[in-house]
mmCIF entry with sequence, helices, sheets and N, C-alpha, C, O atoms, coordinates in Angstrom:
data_MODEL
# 
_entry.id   MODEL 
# 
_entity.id                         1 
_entity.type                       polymer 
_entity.pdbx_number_of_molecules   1 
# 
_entity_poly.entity_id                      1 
_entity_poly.type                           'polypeptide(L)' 
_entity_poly.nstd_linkage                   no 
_entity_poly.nstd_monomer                   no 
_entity_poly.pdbx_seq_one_letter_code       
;(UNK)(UNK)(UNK)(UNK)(UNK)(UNK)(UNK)(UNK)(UNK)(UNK)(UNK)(UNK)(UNK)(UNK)(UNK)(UNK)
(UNK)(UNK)(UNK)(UNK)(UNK)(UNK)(UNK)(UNK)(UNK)(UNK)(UNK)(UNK)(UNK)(UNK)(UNK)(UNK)
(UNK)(UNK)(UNK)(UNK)(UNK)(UNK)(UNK)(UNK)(UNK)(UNK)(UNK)(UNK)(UNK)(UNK)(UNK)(UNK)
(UNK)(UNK)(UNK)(UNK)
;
_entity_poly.pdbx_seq_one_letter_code_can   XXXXXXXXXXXXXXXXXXXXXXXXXXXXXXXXXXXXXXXXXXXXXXXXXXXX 
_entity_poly.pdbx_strand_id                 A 
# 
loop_
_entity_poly_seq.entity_id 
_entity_poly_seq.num 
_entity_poly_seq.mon_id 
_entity_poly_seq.hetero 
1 1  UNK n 
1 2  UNK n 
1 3  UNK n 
1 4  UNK n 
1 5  UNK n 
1 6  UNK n 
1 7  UNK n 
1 8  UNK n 
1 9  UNK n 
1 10 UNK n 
1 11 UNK n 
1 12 UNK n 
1 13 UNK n 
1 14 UNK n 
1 15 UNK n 
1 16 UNK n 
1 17 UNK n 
1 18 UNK n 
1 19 UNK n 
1 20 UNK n 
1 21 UNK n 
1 22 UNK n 
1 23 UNK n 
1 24 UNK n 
1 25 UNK n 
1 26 UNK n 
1 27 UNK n 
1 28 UNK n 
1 29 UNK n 
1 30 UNK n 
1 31 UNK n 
1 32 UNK n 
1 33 UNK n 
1 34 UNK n 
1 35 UNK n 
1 36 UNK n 
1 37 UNK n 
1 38 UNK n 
1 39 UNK n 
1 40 UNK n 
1 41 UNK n 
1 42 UNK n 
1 43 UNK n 
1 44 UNK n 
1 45 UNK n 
1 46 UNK n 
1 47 UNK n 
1 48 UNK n 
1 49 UNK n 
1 50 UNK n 
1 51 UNK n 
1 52 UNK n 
# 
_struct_asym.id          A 
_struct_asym.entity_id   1 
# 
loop_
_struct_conf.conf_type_id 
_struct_conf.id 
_struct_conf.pdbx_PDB_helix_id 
_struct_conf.beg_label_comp_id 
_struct_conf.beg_label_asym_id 
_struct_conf.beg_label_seq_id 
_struct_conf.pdbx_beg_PDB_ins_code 
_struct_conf.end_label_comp_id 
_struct_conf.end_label_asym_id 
_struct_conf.end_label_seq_id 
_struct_conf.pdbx_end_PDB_ins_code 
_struct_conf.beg_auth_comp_id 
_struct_conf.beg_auth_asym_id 
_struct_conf.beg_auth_seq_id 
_struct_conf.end_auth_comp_id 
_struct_conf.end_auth_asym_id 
_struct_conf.end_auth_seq_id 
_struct_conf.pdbx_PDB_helix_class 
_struct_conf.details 
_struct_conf.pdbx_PDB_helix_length 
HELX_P HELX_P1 AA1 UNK A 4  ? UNK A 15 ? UNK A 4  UNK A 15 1 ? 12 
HELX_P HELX_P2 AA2 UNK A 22 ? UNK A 25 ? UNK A 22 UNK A 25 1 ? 4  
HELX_P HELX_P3 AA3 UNK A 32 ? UNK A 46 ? UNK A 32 UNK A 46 1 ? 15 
# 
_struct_conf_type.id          HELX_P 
_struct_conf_type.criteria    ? 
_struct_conf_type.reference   ? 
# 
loop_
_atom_site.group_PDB 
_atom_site.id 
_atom_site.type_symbol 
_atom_site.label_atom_id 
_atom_site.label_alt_id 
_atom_site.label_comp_id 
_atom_site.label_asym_id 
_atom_site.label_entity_id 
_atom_site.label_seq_id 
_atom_site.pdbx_PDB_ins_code 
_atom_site.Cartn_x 
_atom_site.Cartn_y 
_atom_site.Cartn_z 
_atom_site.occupancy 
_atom_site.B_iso_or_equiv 
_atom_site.pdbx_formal_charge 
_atom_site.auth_seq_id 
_atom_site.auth_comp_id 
_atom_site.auth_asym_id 
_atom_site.auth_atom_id 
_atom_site.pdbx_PDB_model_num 
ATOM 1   N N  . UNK A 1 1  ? 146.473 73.395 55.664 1.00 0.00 ? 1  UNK A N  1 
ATOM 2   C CA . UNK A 1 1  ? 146.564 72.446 54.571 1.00 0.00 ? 1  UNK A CA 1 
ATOM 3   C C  . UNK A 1 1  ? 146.601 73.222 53.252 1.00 0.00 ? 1  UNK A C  1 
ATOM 4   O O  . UNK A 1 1  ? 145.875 74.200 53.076 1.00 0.00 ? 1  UNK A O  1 
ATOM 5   N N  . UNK A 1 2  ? 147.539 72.729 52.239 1.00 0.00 ? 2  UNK A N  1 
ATOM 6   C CA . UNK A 1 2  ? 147.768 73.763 50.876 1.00 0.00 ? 2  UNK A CA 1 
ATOM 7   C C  . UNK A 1 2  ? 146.638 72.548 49.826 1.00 0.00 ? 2  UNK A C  1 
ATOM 8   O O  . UNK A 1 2  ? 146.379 71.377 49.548 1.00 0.00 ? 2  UNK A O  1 
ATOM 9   N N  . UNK A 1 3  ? 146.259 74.252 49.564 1.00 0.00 ? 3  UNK A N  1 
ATOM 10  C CA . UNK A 1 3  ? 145.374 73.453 47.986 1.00 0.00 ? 3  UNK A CA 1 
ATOM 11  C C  . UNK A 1 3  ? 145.877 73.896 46.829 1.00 0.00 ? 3  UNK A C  1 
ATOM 12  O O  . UNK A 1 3  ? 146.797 74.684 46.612 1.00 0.00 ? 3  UNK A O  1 
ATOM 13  N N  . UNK A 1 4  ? 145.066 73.213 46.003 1.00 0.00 ? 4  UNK A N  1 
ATOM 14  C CA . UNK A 1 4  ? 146.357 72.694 44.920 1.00 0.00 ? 4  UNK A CA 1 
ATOM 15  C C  . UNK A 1 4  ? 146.535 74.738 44.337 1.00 0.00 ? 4  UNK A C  1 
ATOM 16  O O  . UNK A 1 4  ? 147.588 74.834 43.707 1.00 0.00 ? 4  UNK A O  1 
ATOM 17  N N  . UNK A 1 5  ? 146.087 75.597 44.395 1.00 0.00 ? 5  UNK A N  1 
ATOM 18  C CA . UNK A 1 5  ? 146.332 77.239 44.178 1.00 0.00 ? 5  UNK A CA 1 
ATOM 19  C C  . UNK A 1 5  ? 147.472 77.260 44.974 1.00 0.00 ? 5  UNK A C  1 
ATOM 20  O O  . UNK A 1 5  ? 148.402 77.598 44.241 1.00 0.00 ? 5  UNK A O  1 
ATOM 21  N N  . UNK A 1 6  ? 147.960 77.020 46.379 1.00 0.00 ? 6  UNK A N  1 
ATOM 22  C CA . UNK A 1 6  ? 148.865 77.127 46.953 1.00 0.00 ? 6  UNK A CA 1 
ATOM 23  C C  . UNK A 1 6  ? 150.352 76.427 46.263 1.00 0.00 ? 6  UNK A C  1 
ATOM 24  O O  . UNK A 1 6  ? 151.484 76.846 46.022 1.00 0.00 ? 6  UNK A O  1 
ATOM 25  N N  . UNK A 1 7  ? 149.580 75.066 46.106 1.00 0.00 ? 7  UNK A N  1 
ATOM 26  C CA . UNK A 1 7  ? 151.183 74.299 45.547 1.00 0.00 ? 7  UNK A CA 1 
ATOM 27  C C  . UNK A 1 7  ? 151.459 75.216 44.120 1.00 0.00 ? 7  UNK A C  1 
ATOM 28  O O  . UNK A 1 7  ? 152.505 75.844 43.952 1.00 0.00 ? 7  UNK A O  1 
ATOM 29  N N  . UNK A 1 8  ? 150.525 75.188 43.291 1.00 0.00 ? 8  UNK A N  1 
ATOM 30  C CA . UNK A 1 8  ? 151.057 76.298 42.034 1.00 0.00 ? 8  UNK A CA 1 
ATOM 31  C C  . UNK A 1 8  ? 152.012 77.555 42.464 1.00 0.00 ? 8  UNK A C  1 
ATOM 32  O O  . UNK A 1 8  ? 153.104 77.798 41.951 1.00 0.00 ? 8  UNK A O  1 
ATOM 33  N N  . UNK A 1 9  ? 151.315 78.391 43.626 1.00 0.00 ? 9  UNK A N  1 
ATOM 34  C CA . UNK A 1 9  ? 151.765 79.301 44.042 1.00 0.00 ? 9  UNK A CA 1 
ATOM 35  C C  . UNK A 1 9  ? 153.773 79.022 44.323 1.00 0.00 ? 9  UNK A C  1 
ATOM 36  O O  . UNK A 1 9  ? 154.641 79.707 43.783 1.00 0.00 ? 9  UNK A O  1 
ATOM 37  N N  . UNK A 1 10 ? 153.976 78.054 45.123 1.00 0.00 ? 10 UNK A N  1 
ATOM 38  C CA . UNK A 1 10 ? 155.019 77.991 45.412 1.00 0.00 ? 10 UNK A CA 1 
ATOM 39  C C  . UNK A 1 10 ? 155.960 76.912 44.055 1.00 0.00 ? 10 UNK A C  1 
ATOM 40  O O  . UNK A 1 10 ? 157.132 77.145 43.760 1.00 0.00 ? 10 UNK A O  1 
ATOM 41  N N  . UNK A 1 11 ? 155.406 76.156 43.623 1.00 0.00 ? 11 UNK A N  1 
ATOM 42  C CA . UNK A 1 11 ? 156.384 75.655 42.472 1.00 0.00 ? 11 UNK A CA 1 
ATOM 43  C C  . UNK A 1 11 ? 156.428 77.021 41.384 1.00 0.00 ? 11 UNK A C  1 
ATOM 44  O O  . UNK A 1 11 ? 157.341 77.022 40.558 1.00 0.00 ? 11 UNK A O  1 
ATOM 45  N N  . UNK A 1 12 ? 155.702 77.875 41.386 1.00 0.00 ? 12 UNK A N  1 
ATOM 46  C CA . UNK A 1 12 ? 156.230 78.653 40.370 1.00 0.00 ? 12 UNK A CA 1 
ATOM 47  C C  . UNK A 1 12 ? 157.112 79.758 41.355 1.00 0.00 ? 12 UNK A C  1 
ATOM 48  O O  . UNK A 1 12 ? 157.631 80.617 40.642 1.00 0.00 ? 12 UNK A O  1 
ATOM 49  N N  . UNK A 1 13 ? 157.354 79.912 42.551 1.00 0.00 ? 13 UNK A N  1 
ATOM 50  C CA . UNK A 1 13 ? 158.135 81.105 43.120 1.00 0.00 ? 13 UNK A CA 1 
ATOM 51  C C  . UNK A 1 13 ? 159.629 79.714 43.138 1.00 0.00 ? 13 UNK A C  1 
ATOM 52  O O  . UNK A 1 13 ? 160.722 79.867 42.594 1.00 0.00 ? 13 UNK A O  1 
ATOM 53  N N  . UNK A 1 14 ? 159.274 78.752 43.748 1.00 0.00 ? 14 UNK A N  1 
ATOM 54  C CA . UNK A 1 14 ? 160.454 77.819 43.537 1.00 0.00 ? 14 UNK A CA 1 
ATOM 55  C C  . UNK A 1 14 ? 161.242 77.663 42.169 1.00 0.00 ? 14 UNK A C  1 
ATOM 56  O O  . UNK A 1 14 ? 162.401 77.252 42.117 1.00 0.00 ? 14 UNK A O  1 
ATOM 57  N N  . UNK A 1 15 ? 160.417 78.071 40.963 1.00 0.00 ? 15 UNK A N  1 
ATOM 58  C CA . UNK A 1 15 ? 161.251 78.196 39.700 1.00 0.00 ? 15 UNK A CA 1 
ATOM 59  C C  . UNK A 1 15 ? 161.964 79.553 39.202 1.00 0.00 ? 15 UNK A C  1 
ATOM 60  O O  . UNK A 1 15 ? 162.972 79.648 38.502 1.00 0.00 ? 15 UNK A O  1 
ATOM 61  N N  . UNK A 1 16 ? 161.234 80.493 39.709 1.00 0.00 ? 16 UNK A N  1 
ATOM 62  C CA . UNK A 1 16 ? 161.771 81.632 39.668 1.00 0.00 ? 16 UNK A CA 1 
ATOM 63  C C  . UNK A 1 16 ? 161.115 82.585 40.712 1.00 0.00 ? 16 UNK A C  1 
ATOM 64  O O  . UNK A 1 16 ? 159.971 83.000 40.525 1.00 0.00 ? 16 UNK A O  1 
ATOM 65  N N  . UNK A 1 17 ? 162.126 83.068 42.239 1.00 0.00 ? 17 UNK A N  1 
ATOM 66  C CA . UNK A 1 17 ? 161.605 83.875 42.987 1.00 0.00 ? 17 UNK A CA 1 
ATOM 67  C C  . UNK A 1 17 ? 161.477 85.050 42.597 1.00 0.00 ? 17 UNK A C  1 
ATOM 68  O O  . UNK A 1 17 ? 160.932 85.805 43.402 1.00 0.00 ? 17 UNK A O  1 
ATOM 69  N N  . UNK A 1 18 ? 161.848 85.547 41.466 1.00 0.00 ? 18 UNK A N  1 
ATOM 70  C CA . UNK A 1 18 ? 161.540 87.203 41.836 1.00 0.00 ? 18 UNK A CA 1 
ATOM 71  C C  . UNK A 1 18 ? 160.224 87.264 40.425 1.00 0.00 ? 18 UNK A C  1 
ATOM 72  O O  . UNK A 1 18 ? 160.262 88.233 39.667 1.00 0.00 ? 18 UNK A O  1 
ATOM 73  N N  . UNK A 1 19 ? 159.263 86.282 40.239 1.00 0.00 ? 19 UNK A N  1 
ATOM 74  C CA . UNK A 1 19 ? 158.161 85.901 39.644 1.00 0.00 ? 19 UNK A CA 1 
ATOM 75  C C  . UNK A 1 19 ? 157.317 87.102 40.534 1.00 0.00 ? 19 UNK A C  1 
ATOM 76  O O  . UNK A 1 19 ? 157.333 87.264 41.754 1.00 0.00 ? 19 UNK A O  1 
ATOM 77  N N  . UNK A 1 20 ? 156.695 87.759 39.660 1.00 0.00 ? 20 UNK A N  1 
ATOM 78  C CA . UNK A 1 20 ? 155.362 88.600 40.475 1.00 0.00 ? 20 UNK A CA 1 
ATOM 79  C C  . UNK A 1 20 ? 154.375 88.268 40.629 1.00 0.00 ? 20 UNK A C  1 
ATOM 80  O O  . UNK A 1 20 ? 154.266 87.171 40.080 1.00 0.00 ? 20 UNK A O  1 
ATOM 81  N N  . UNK A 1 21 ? 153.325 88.610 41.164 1.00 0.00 ? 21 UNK A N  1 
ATOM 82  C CA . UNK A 1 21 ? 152.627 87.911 41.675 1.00 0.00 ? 21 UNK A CA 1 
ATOM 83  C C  . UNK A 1 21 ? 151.717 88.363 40.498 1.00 0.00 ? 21 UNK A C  1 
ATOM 84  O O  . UNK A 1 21 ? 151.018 87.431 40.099 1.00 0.00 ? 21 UNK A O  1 
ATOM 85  N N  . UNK A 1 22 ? 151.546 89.435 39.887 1.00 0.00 ? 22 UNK A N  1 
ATOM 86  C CA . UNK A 1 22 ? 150.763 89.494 38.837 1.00 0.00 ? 22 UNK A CA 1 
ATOM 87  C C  . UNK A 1 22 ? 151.100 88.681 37.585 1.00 0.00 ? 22 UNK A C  1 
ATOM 88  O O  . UNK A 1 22 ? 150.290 88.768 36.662 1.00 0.00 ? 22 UNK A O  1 
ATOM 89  N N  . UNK A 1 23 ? 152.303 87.809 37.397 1.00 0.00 ? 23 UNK A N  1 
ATOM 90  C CA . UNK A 1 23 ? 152.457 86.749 36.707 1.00 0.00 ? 23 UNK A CA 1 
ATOM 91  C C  . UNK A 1 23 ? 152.542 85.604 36.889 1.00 0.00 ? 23 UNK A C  1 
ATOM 92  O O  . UNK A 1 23 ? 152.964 84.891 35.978 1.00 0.00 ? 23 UNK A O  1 
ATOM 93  N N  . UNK A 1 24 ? 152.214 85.122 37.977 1.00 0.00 ? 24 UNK A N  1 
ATOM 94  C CA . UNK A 1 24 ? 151.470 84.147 38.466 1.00 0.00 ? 24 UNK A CA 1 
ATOM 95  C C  . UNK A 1 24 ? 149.994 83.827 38.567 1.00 0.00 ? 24 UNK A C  1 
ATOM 96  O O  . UNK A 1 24 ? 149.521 82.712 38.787 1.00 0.00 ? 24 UNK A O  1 
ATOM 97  N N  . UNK A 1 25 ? 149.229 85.126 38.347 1.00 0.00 ? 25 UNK A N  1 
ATOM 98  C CA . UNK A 1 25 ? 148.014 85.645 38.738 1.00 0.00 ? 25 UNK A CA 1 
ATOM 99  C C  . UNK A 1 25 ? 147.716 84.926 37.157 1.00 0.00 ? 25 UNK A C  1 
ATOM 100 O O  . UNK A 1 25 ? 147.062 83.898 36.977 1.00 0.00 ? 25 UNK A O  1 
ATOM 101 N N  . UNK A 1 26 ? 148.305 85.667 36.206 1.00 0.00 ? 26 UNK A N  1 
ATOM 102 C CA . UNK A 1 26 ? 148.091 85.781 34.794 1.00 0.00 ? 26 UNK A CA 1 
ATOM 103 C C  . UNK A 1 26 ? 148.254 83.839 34.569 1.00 0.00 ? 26 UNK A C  1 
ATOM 104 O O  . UNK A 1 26 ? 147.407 83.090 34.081 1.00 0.00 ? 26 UNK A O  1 
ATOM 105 N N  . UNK A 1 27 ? 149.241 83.576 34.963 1.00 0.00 ? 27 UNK A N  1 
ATOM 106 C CA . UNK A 1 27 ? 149.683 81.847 34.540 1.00 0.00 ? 27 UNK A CA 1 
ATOM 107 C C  . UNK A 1 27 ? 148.540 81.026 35.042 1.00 0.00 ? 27 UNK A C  1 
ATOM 108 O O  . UNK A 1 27 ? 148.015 80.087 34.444 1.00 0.00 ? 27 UNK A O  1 
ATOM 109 N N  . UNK A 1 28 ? 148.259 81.445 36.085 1.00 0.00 ? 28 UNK A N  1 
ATOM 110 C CA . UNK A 1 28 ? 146.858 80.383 37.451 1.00 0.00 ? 28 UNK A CA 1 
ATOM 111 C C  . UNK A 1 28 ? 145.661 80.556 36.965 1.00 0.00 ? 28 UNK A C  1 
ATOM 112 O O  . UNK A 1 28 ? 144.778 79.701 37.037 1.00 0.00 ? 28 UNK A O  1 
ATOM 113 N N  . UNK A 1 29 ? 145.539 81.616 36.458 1.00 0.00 ? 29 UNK A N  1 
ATOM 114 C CA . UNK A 1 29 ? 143.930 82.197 36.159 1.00 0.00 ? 29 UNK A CA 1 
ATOM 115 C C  . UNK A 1 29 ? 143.489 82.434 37.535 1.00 0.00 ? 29 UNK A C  1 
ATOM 116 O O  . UNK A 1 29 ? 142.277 82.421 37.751 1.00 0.00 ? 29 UNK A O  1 
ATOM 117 N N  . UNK A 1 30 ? 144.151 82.608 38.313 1.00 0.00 ? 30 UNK A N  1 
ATOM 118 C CA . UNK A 1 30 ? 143.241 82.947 39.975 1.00 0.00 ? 30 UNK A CA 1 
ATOM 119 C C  . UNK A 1 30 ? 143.380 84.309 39.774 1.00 0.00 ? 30 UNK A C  1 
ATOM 120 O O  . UNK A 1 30 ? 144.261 84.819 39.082 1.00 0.00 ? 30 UNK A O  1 
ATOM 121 N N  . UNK A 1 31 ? 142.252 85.080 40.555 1.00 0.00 ? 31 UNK A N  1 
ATOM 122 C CA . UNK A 1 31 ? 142.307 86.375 40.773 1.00 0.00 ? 31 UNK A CA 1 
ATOM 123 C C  . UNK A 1 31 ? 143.539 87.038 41.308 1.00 0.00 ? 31 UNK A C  1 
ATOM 124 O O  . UNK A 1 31 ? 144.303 86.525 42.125 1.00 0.00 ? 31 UNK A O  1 
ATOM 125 N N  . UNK A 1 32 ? 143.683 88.419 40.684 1.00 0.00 ? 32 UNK A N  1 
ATOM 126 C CA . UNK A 1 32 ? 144.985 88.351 41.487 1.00 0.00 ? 32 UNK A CA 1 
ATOM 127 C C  . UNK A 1 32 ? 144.851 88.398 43.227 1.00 0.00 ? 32 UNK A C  1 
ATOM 128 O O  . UNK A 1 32 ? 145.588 87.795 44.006 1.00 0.00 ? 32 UNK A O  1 
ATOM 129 N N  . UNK A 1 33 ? 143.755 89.245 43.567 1.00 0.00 ? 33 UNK A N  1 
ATOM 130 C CA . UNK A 1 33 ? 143.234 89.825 45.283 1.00 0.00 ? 33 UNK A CA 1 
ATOM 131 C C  . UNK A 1 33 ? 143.577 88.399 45.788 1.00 0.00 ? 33 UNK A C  1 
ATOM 132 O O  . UNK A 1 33 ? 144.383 88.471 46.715 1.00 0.00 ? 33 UNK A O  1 
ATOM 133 N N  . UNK A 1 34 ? 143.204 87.044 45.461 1.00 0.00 ? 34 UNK A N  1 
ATOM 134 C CA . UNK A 1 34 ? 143.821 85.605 45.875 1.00 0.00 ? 34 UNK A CA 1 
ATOM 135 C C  . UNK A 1 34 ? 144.693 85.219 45.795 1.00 0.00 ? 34 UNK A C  1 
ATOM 136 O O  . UNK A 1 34 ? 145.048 84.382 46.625 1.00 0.00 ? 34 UNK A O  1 
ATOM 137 N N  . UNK A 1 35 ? 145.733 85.696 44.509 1.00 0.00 ? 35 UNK A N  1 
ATOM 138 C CA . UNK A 1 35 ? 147.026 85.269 44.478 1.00 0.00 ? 35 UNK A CA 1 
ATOM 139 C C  . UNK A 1 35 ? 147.857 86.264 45.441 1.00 0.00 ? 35 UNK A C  1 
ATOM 140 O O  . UNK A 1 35 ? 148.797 85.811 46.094 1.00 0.00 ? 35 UNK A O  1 
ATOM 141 N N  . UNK A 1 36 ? 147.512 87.578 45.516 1.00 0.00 ? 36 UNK A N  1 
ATOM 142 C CA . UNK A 1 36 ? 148.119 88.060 46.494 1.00 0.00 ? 36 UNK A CA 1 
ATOM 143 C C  . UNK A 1 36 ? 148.064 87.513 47.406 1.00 0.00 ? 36 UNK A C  1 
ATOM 144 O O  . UNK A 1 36 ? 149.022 86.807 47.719 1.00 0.00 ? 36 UNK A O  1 
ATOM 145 N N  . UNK A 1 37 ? 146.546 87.619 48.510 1.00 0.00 ? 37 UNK A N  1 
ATOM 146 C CA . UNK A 1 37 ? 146.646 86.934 49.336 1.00 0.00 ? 37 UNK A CA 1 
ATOM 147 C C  . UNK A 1 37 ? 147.584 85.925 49.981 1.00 0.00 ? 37 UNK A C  1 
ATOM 148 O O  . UNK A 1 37 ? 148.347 86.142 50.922 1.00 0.00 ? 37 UNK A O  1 
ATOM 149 N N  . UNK A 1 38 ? 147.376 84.620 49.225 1.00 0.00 ? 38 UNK A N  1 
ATOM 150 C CA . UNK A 1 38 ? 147.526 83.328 49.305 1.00 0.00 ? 38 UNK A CA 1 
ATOM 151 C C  . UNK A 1 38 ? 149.505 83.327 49.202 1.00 0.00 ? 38 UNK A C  1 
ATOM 152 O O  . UNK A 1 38 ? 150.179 82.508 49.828 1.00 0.00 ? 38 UNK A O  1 
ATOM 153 N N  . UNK A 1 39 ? 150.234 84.633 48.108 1.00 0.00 ? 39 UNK A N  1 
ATOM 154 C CA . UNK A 1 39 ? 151.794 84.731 48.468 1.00 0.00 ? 39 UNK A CA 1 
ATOM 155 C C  . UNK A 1 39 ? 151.945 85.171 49.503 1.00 0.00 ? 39 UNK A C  1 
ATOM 156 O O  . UNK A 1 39 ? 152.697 84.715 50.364 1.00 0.00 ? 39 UNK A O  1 
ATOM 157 N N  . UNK A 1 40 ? 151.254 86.129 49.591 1.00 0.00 ? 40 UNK A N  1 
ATOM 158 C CA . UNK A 1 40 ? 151.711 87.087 51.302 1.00 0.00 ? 40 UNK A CA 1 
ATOM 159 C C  . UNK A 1 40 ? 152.013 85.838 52.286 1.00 0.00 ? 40 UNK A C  1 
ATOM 160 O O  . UNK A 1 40 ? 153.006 85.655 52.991 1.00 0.00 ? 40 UNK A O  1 
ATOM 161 N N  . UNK A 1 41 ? 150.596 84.846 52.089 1.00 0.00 ? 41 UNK A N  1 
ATOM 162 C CA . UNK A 1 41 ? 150.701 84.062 53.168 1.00 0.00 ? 41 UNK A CA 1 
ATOM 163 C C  . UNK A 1 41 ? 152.014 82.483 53.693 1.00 0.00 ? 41 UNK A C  1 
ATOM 164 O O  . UNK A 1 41 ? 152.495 81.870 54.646 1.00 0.00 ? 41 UNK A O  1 
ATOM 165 N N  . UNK A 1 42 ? 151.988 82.572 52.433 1.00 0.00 ? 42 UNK A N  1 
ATOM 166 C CA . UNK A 1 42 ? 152.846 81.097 52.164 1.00 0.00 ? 42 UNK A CA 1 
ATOM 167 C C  . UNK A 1 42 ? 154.322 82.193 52.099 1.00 0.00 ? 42 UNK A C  1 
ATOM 168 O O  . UNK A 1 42 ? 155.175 81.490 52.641 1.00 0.00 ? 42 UNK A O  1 
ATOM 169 N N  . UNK A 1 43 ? 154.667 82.866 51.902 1.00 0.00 ? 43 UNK A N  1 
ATOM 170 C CA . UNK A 1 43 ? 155.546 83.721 51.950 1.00 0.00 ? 43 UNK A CA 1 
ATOM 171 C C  . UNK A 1 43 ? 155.748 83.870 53.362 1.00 0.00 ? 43 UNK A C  1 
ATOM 172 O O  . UNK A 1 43 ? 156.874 83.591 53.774 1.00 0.00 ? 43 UNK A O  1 
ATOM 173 N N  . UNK A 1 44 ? 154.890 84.251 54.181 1.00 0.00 ? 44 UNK A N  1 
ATOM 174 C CA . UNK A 1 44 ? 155.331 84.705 55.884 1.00 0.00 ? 44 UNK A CA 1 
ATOM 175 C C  . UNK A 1 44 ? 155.391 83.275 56.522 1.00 0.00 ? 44 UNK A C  1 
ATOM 176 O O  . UNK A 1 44 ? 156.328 83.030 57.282 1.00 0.00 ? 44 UNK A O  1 
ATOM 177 N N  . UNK A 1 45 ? 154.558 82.427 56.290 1.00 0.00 ? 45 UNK A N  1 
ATOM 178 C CA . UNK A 1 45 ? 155.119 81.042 56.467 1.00 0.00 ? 45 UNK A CA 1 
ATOM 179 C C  . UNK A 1 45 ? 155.841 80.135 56.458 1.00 0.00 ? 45 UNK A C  1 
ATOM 180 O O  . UNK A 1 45 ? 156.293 79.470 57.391 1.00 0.00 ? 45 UNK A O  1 
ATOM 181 N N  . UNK A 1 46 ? 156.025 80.048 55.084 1.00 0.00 ? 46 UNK A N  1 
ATOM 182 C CA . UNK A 1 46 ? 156.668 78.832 54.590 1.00 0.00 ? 46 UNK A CA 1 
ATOM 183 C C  . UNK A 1 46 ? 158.395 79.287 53.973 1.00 0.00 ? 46 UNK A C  1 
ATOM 184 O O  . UNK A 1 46 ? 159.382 78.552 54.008 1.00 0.00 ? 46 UNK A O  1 
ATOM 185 N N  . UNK A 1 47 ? 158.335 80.441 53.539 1.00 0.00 ? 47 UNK A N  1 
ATOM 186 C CA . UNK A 1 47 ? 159.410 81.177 52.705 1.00 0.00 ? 47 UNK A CA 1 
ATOM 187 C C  . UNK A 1 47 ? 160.111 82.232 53.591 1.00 0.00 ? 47 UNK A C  1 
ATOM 188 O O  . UNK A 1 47 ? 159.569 83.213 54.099 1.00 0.00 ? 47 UNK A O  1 
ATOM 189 N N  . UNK A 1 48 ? 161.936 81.713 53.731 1.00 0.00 ? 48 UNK A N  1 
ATOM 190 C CA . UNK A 1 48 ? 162.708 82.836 54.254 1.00 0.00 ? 48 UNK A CA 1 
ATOM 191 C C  . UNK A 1 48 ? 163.211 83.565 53.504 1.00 0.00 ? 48 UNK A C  1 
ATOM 192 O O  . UNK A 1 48 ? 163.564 83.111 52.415 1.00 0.00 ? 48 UNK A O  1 
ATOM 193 N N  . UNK A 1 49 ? 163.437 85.039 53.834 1.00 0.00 ? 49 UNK A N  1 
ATOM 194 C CA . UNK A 1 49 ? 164.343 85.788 52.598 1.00 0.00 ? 49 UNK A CA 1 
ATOM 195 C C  . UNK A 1 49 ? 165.411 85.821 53.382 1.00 0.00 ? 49 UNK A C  1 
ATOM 196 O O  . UNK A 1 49 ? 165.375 86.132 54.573 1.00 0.00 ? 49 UNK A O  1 
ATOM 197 N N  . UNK A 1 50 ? 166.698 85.414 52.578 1.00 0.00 ? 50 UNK A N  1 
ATOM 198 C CA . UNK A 1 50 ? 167.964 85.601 53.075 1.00 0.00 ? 50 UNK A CA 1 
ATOM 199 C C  . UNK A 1 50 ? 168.491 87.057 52.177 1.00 0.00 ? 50 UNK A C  1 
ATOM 200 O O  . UNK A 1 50 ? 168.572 87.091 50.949 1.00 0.00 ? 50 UNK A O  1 
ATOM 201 N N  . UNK A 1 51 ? 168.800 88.159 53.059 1.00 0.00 ? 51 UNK A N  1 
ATOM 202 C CA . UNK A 1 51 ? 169.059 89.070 51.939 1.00 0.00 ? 51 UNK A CA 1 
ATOM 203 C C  . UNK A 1 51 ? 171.192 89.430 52.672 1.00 0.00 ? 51 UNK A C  1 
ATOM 204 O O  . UNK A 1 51 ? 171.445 89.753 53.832 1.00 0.00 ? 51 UNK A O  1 
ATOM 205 N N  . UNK A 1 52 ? 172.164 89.241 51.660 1.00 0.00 ? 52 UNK A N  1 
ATOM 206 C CA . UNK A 1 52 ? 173.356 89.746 52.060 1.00 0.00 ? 52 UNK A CA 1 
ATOM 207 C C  . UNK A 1 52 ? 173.742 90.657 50.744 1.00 0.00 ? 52 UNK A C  1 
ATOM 208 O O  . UNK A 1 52 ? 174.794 91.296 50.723 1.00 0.00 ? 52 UNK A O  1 
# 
């Protein structure tokens, strides 16, 4: 289940993916060690990279 750190997490990679995670960190006020976390995760989950 996503809490509301998660939905932030992904409406801001949904507005711009190549967003870092240390500027997301900075926008959320979440730590970054959580915002990492929490992309890694919703990233191996939820998010495909199509790379051509």
């Amino acid at each position: 289940m996503a809490d509301k750190f998660d939905i932030f997490i992904i409406k801001e990679l949904l507005k711009d993916p190549s967003i870092t995670t240390l500027e997301i960190s900075l926008k959320s006020q979440i730590p970054f060690s959580i915002t990492h976390k929490k992309r890694r995760l919703i990233e191996s989950k939820v998010c495909k990279k199509i790379h051509s």
